[in-house]
matplotlib code that plots the C-alpha trace (Angstrom):
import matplotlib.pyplot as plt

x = [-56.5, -58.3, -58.4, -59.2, -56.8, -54.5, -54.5, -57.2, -56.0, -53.0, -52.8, -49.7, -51.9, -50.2, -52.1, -53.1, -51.0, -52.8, -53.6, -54.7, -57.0, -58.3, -59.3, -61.1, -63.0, -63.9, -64.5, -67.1, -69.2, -69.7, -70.7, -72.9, -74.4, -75.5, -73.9, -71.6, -75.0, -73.9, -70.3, -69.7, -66.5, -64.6, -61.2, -62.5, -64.5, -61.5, -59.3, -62.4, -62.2, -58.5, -59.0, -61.7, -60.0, -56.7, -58.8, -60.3, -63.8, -65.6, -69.0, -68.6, -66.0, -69.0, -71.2, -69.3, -67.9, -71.1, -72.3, -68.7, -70.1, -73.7, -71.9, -69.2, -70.0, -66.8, -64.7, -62.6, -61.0, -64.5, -65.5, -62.0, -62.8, -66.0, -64.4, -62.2, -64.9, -67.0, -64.5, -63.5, -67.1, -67.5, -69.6, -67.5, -70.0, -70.4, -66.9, -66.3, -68.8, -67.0, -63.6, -64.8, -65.8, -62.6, -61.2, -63.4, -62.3, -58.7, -57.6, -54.1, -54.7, -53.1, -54.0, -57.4, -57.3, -54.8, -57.9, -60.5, -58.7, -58.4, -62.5, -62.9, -60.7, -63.0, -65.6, -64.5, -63.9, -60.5, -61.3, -61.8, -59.4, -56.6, -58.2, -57.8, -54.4, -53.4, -54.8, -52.6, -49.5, -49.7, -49.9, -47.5, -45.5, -42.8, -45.8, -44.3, -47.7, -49.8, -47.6, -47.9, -51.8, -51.8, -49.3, -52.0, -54.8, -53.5, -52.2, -55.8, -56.4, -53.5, -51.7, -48.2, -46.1, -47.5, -47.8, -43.9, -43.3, -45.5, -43.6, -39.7, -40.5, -42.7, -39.2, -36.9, -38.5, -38.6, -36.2, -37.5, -41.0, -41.6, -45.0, -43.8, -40.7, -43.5, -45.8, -42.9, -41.8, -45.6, -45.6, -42.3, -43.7, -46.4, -43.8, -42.0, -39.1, -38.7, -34.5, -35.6, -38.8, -36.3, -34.4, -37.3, -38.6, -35.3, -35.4, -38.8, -37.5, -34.4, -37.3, -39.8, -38.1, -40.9, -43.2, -44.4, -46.4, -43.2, -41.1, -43.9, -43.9, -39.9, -40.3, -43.0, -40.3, -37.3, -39.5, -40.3, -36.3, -36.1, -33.8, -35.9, -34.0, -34.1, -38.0, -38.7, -36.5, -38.4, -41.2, -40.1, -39.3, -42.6, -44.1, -42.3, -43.1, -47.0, -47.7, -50.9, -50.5, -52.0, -50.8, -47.2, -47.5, -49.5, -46.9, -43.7, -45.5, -45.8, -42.3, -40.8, -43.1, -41.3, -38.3, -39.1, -39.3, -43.0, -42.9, -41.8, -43.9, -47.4, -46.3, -46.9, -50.0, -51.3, -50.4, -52.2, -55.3, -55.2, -56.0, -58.3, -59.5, -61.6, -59.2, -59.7, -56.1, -54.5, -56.5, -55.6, -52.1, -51.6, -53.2, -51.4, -48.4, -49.8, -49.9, -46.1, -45.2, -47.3, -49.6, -53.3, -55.1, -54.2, -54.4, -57.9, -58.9, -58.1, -59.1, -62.7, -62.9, -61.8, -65.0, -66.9, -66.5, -66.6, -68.6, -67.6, -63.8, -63.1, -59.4, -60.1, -62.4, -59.9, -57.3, -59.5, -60.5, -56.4, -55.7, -58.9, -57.7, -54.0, -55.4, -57.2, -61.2, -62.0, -65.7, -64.9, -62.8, -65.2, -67.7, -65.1, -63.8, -67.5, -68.2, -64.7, -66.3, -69.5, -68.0, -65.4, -66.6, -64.2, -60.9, -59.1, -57.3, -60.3, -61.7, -58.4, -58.6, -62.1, -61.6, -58.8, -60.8, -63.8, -61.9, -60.2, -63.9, -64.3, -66.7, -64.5, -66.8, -66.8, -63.3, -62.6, -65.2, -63.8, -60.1, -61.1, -63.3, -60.1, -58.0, -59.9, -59.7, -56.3, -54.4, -51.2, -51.0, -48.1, -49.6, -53.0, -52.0, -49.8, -52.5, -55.1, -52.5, -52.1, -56.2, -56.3, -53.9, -55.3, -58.5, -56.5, -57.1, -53.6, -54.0, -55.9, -53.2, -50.3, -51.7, -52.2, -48.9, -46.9, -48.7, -47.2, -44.1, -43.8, -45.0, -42.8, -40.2, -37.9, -40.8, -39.4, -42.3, -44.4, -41.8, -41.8, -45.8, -45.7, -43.5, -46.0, -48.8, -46.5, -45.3, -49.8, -49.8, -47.0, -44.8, -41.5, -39.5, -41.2, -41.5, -37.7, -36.8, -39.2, -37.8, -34.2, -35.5, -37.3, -33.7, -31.4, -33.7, -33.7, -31.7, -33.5, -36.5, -34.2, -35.0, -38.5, -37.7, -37.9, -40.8, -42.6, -41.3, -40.6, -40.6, -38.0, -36.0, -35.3, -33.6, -30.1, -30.1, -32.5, -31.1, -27.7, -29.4, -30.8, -27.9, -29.8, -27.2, -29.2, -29.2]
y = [34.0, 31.6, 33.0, 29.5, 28.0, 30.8, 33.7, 32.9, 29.8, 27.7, 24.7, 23.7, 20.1, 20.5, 18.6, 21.6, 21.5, 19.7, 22.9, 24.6, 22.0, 21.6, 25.5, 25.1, 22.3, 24.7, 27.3, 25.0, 23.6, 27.3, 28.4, 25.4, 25.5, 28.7, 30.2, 32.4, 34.9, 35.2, 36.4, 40.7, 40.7, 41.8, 40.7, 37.4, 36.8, 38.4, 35.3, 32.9, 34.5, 33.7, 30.3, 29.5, 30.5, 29.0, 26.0, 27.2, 26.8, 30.0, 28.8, 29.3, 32.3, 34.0, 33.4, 35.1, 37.8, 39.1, 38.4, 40.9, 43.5, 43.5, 44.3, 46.7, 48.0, 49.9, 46.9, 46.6, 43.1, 42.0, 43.1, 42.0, 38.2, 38.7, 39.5, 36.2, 33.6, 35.3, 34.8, 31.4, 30.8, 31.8, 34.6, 37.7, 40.4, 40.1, 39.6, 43.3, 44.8, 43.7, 44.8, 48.2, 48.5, 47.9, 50.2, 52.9, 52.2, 51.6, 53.5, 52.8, 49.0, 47.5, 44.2, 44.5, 46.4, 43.5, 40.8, 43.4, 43.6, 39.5, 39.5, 41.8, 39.9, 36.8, 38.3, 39.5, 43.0, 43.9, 47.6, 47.6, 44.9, 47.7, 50.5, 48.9, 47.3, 51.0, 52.4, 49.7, 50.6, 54.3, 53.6, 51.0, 51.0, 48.6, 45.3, 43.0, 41.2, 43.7, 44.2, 40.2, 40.4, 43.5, 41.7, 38.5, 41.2, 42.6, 39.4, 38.7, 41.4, 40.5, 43.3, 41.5, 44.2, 46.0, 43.0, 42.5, 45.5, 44.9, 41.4, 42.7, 45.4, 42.8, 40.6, 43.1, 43.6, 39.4, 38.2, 34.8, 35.5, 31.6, 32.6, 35.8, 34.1, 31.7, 34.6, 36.3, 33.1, 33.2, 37.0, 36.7, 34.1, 36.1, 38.4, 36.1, 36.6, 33.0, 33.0, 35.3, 33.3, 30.2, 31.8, 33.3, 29.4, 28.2, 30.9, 29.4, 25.9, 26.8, 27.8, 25.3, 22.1, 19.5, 21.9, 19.8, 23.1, 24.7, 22.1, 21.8, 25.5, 25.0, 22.4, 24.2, 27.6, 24.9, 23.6, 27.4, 27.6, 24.7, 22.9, 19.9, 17.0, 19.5, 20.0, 16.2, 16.0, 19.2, 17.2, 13.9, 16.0, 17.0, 14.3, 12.0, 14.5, 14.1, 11.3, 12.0, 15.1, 14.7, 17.8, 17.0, 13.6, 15.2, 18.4, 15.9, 13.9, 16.9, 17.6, 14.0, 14.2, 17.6, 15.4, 12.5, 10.0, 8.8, 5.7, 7.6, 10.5, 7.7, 5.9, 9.4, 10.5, 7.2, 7.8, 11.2, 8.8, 7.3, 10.4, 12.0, 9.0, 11.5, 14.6, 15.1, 16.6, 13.9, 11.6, 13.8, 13.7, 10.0, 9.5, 11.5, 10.0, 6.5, 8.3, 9.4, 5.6, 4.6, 2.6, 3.9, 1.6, 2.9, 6.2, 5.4, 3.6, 7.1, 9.7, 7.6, 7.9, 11.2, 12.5, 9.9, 12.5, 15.9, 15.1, 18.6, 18.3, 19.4, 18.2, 14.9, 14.1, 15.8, 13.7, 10.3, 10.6, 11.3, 7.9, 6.0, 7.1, 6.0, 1.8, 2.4, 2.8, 5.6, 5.3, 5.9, 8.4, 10.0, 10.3, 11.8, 14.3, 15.4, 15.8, 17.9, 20.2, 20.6, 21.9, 24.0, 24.6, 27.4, 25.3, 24.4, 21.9, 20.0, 20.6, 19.2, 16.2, 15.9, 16.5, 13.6, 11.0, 11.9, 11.4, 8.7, 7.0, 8.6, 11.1, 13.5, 16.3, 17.0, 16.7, 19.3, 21.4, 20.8, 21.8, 24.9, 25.9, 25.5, 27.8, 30.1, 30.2, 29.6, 30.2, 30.1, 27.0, 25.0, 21.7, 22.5, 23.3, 20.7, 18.4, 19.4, 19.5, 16.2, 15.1, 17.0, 15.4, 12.0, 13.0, 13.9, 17.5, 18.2, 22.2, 22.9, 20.7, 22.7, 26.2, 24.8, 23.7, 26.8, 28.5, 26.1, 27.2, 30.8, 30.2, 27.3, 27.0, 24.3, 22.3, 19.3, 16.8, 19.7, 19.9, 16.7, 16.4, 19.4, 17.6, 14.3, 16.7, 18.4, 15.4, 14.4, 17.4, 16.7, 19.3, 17.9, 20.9, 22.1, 18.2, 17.9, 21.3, 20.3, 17.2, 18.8, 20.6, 18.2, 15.9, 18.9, 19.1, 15.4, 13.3, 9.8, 11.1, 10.0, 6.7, 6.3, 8.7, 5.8, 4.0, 7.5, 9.1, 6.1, 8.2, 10.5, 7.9, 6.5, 9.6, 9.5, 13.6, 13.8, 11.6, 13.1, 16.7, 15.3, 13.8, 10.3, 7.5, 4.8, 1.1]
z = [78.0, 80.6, 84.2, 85.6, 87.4, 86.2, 88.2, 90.6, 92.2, 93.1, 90.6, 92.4, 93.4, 96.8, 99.7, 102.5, 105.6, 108.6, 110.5, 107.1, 106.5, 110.3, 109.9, 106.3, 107.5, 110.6, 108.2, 105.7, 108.6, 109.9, 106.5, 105.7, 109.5, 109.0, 111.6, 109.1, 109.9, 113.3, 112.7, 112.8, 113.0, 109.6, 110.3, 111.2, 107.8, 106.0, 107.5, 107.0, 103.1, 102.8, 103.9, 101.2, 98.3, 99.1, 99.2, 96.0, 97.6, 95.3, 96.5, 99.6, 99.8, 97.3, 100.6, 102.8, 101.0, 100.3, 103.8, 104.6, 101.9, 103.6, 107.2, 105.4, 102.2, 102.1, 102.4, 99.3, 100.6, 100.4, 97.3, 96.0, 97.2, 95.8, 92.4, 92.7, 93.7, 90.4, 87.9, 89.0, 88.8, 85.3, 86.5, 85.0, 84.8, 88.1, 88.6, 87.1, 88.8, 91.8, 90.5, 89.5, 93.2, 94.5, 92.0, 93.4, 97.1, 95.7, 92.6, 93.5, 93.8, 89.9, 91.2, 91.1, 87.4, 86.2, 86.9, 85.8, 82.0, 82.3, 82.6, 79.9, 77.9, 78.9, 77.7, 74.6, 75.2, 74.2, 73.8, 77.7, 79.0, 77.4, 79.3, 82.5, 81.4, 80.8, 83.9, 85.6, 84.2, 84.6, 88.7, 87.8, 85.0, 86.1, 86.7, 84.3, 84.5, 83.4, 80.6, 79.8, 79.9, 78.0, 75.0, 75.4, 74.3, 72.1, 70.1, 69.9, 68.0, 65.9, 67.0, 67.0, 66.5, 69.5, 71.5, 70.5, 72.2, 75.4, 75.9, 75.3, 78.4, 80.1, 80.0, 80.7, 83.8, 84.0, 82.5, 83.9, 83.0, 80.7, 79.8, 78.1, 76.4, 75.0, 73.7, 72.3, 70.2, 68.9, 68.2, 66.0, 64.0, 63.2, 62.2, 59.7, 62.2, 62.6, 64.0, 67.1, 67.3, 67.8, 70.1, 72.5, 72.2, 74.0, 76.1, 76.9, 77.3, 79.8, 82.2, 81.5, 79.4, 79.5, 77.7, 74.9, 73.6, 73.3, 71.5, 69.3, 68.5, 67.7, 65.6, 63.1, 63.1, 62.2, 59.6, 58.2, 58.5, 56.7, 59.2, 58.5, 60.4, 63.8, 63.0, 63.6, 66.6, 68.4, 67.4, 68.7, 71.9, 72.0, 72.0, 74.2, 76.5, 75.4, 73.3, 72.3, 70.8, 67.6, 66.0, 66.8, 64.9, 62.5, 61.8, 62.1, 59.2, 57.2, 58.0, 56.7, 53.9, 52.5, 53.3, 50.9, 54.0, 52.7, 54.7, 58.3, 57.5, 56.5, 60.1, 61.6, 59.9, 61.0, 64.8, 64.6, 63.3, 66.8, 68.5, 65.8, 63.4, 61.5, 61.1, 56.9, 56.8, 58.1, 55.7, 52.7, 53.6, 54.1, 50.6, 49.1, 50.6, 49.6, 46.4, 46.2, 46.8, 43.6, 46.3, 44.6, 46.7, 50.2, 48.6, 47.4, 51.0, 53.0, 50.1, 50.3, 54.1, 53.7, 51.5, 53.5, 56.4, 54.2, 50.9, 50.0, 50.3, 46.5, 46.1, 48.3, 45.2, 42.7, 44.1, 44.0, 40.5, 39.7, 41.6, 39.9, 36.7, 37.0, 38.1, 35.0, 36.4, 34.1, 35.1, 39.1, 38.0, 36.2, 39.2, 41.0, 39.1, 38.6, 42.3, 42.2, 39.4, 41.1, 44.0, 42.2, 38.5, 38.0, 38.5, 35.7, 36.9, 38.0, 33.8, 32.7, 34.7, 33.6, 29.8, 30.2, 31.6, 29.1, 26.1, 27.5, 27.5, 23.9, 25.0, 22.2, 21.6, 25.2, 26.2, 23.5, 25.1, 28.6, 27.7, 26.1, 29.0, 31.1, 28.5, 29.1, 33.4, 32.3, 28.9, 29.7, 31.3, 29.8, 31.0, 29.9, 26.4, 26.0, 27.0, 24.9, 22.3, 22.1, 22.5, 19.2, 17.5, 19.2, 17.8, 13.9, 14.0, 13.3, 12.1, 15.6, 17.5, 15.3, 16.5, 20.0, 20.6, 18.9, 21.5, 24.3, 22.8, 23.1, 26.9, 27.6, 24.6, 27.3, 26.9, 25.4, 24.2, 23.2, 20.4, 19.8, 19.6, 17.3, 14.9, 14.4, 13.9, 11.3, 10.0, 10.4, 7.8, 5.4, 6.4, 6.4, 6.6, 10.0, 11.0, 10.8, 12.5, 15.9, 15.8, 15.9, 18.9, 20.6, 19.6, 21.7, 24.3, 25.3, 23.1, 23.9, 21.8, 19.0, 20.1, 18.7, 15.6, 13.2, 14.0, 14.2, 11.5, 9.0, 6.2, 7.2, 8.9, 5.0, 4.1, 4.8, 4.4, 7.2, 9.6, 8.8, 10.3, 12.9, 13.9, 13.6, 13.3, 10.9, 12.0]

ax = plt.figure().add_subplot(projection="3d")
ax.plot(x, y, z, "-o")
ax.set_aspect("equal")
plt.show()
């Protein structure tokens, strides 16, 4: 959590009254005059203090609280100022040394510990931010701040469950506390408890309704929920509230993708390239959108920007040689899917793809050799067998093609043209009997493979016996 212009100052952008400015401007020539040295009086640099950082002048509050500490060393209002002009300085070492101060002059003061956990937390130190968090709240255990600062903490150790608890007492004490509603949303997601999540979100929203963080946050739990239509509307919400929110664009294309709207969802990808022209994700996702619509070319434009910006992108190249190979540039394809495999030589869905464009450029030695180096990452792929399968039977090693696809069918036996294949390499064999009973599978499975029985199977198509089993009426 950021301190600036948080906790430390008033962000409100109101102008100063005319007397309030009239007696900072007074205040900021005696400072810069140097006659700032000549002032003894602590009540009157307490007042000059107060007027600084409700002008959210740190330098020169800095100046004078420590001009306050040199006259009064015991005075925990200067220290304390000192502590505020640090931190919205940046400066929070020094800003807890100064808080630690005050906390010696004032152990009662939970205040002062509540912006002493918020620099610790700033700097990293969780461990310590929840000490002084839990000082506070044993003085104080009804600061429904300290509770909120304590929840932020502790989400950033991904301590949701915990931080769950510190925001339901921080709201029961605030019921009207928007940050904490917020926070709460974010800690339920984290928690897969995406209903309540919604609800704390609203909750949210009837405090604060033109946060387009918040709507945004509602529209990725309506999505988990998969009340898809209300996702794109929090969305839209969102970001007519903020137009340039890239992620919002980027999220509601996701959204209408899952939806099948591929044209609204490639519009919306597109507006997220407006704001971040060189966000990968977005370019992976509007090509493969291009690629849903059967438009390889767009896909192919974006999935070349989108290695263009991260050569080592494996499934941008992956995807690239899949598009190459369907507008038939097997050679472009092929450089592709080798950049894919050189990033990822253990995936065996980039060796299929590769074994497929191979033997597709009759390179058939090494196609084998790349399918059965992706059997074995992954043997009981149905897809994988079935295509290596069929390269064998392309390549008239029927037996090998028979045992390959038997396999197929004790791991995918629904599998319809892997019965079907398995009959031509039968039928490749002369084995009518097992020919004819894969084809009366394949045939029960998906009746239109009767269709192209008789100018595959010519043989058997003269037999009136065999079309008569199959169920095969003769022309």
């Amino acid at each position: 959590m950021s301190i600036e212009g948080g906790y430390f100052e008033n962000d409100s952008g109101e102008s100063l009254q005319p007397e309030k400015s009239r007696q900072w401007r007074k205040v900021k020539k005696i400072v810069d005059s140097g006659e700032l040295a000549s002032i003894y009086d602590g009540e009157t640099l307490e007042d000059m203090l107060q007027t600084l950082i409700e002008e959210n002048d740190y330098i020169r509050a800095l100046r004078v609280s420590e001009h306050l500490i040199a006259l009064a060393p015991y005075n925990a209002e200067g220290w304390f100022k000192k502590g505020i002009s640090l931190v919205n300085l940046g400066k929070y070492r020094e800003a807890i040394i100064a808080f630690e101060k005050v906390a010696v002059l004032n152990p009662a003061d939970t205040e002062t510990l509540l912006h002493l956990g918020i620099c610790y937390e700033n700097l990293g130190n969780p461990a310590e931010a929840l000490n002084a968090y839990n000082r506070a709240i044993e003085l104080y255990p009804n600061d429904d701040e300290v509770h909120f600062c304590k929840a932020i903490t502790l989400e950033h150790l991904d301590q949701y469950r915990d931080a769950e608890a510190e925001l339901e007492l921080c709201l029961k004490l605030n019921p009207e506390h928007p940050e904490a509603w917020y926070e709460l949303g974010y800690c339920k997601d984290m928690l897969d408890k995406w209903e309540e999540s919604l609800h704390c979100y609203d909750k949210h929203l009837e405090l604060d309704p033109y946060s387009s963080n918040t709507w945004y946050n509602r529209g990725i739990i309506l999505n988990k929920l998969g009340k898809y239509e209300e996702s794109v509307l929090s969305y839209d919400l969102a970001l007519a509230i903020r137009e340039n929110f890239s992620s919002a664009w980027y999220n509601r294309g996701n959204v209408l993708a899952n939806m099948g709207k591929l044209e609204e969802a490639i519009e919306s990808y597109k507006r997220t390239l407006d704001y971040e022209p060189e966000d990968v994700a977005t370019l992976f996702n509007l090509a493969t959108a291009f690629e849903e619509i059967n438009d390889f070319h767009q896909a192919i434009f974006y999935l070349e920007r989108c290695v263009a910006i991260e050569p080592n992108y494996a499934d941008a190249w992956y995807a690239l040689a899949c598009c190459y190979d369907t507008i038939d540039s097997p050679l472009f394809a092929l450089n592709a899917i080798n950049k894919a495999c050189a990033l990822a030589p253990d995936c065996a869905d980039y060796l299929q793809a590769k074994a497929s464009i191979e033997f597709q450029l009759g390179y058939i030695d090494e196609a084998l050799r790349l399918y059965r180096e992706a059997l074995a990452l992954d043997p009981r792929n149905p897809y994988l067998l079935f295509d290596y399968g069929t390269a064998l039977l392309d390549a008239q090693l029927p037996n090998q093609a028979v045992m390959v696809l038997e396999k197929l069918i004790t791991v995918d036996s629904n599998f319809t043209d892997a019965h079907y294949e398995l009959a031509l390499a039968y039928y490749a064999l002369g084995d009518k009997e097992n020919t004819i009973r894969m084809l009366a599978e394949a045939f029960k499975l998906d009746a239109k493979k009767k269709q192209a029985f008789p100018k595959a199977f010519p043989e058997l198509y003269a037999e009136k016996s065999v079309c008569a089993r199959l169920g095969v009426t003769k022309r």
